[in-house]
C-alpha positions in Angstrom: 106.1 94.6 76.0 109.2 96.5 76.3 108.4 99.0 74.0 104.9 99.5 75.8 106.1 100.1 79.1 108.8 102.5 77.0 105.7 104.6 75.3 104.0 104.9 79.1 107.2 106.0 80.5 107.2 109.0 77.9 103.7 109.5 78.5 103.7 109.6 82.2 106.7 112.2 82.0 105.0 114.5 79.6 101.9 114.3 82.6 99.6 111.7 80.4 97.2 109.9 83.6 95.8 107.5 81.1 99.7 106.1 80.6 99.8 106.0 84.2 96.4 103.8 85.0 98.2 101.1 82.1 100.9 101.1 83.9 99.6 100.6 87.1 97.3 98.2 85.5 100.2 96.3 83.9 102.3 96.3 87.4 100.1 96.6 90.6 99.3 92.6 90.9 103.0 91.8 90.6 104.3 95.0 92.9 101.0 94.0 95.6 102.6 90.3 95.9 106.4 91.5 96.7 104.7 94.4 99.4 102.0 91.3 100.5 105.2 89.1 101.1 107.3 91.9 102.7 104.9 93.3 104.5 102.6 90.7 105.8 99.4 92.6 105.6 96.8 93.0 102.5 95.7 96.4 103.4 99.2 98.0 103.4 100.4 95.8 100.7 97.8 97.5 98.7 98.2 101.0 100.3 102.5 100.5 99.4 101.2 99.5 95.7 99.5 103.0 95.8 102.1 104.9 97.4 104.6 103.2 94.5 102.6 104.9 91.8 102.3 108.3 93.6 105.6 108.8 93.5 106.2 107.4 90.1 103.5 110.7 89.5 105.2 112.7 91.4 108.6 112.4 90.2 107.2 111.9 86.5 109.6 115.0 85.4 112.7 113.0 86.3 111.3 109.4 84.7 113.4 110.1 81.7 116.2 109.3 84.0 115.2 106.1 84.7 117.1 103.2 82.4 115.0 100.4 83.6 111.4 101.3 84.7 110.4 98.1 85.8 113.1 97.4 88.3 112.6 101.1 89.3 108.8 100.1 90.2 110.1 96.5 92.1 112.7 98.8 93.4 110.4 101.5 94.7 108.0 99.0 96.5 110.6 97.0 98.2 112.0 100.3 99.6 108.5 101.9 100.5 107.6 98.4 102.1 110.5 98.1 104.3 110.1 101.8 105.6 106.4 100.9 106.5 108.0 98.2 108.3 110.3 100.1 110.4 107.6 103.1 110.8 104.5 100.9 111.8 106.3 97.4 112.8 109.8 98.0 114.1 109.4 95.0 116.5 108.4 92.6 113.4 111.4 91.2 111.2 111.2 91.6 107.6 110.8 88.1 106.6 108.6 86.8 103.8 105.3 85.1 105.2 103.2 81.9 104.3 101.7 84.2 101.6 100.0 82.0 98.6 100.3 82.9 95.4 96.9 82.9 92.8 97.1 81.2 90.2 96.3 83.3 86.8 93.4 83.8 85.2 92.4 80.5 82.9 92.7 81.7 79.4 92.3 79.5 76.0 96.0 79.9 75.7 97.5 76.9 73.5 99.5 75.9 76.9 96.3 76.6 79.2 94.5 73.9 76.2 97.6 71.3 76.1 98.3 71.2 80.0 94.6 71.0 81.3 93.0 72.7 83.8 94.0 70.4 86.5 98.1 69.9 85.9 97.7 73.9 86.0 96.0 73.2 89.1 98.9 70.6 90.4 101.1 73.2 89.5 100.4 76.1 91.3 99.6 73.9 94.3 103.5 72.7 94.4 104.8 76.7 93.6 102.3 77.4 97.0 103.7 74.6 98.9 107.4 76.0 98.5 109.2 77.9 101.1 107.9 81.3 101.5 111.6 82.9 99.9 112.1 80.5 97.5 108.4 81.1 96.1 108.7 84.3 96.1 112.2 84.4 94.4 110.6 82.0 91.5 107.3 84.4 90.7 110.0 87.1 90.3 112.2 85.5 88.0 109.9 83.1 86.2 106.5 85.0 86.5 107.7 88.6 86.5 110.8 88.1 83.9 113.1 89.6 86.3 117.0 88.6 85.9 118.6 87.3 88.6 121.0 90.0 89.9 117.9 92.0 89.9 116.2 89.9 92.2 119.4 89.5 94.6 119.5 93.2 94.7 116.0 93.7 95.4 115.8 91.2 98.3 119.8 92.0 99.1 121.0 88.1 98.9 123.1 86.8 96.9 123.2 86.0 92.8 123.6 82.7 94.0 121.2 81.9 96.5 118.8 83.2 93.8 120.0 80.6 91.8 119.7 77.4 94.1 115.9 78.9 94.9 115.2 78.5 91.6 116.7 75.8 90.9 114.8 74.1 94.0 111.6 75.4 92.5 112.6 73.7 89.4 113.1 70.0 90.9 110.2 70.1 92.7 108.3 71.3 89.6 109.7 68.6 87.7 108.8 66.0 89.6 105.1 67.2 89.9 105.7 66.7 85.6 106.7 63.6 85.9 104.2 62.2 88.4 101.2 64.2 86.1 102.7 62.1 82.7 102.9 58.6 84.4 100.0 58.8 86.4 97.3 61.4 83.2 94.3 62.6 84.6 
């Protein structure tokens, strides 16, 4: 995957749109749900999401620059969402919502086949039933592949705290494993 998003990085900084659509294919749901959870609102979440890859267009002559072009792109939409914030909400706080995560698309994956339909099911219900932050912190790092210092930068807290949100994620997810394999569908 790396070397894809490398190949559309090159391509949208020598101006090639199709590069830019798989991109924005490859990114927008991920970059939607961090604006959605900043944000609070679909509409805007959607219209940040756009504005994210209008820039990336616009400053496609500098992307060569960039070391890291998908915490550039998490980067970019937490910045763009927070000024929308201040511009259109000043009175609102910035922090996360009740916002549920979809589950993803059932696929014949060998895990989709061996976990069933309904753990899946199980499973996403406990990762909605976490605390807004602590949801949100483990899409980013288990979901999106981010590191943890990148997610403590992007939502300015600390290494640590991303961490124990994790880490609370994990437990709880556990224990939804455990109850699925001594009580099987």
């Amino acid at each position: 995957m790396h070397d894809e998003i490398s190949e559309w990085q090159h391509g949208i900084h020598t101006g090639d749109t199709p590069a830019l659509k798989k991109l924005y294919d490859h990114f927008s749901p991920s970059l939607f749900h961090l604006a959605l959870a900043i944000i609070h609102t679909r509409e805007m979440a959607e219209e940040i999401v756009a504005d994210v890859f209008i820039q990336v267009w616009q400053k496609r002559k500098h992307l060569d620059q960039v070391q890291n072009l998908k915490w550039y792109l998490y980067a970019t939409t937490r910045n763009i969402a927070l000024n929308y914030l201040r511009k259109y909400a000043p009175h609102k706080t910035s922090q996360l919502d009740d916002t549920v995560l979809p589950a993803p698309p059932a696929g014949n994956t060998p895990e989709d086949l061996l976990i069933g339909h309904e753990a899946m099911q199980q499973i996403y219900l406990a990762i909605n039933e976490l605390p807004p932050q602590c949801r949100l912190i483990f899409k980013l790092v288990k979901e999106d592949g981010l590191k943890y210092r990148e997610v403590a930068a992007l939502l300015d807290i600390s290494v640590k705290t991303v961490e124990n949100q994790v880490g609370i994620a994990l437990k709880k997810l556990l224990k939804i494993k455990a109850q699925h394999i001594s009580n099987p569908l």
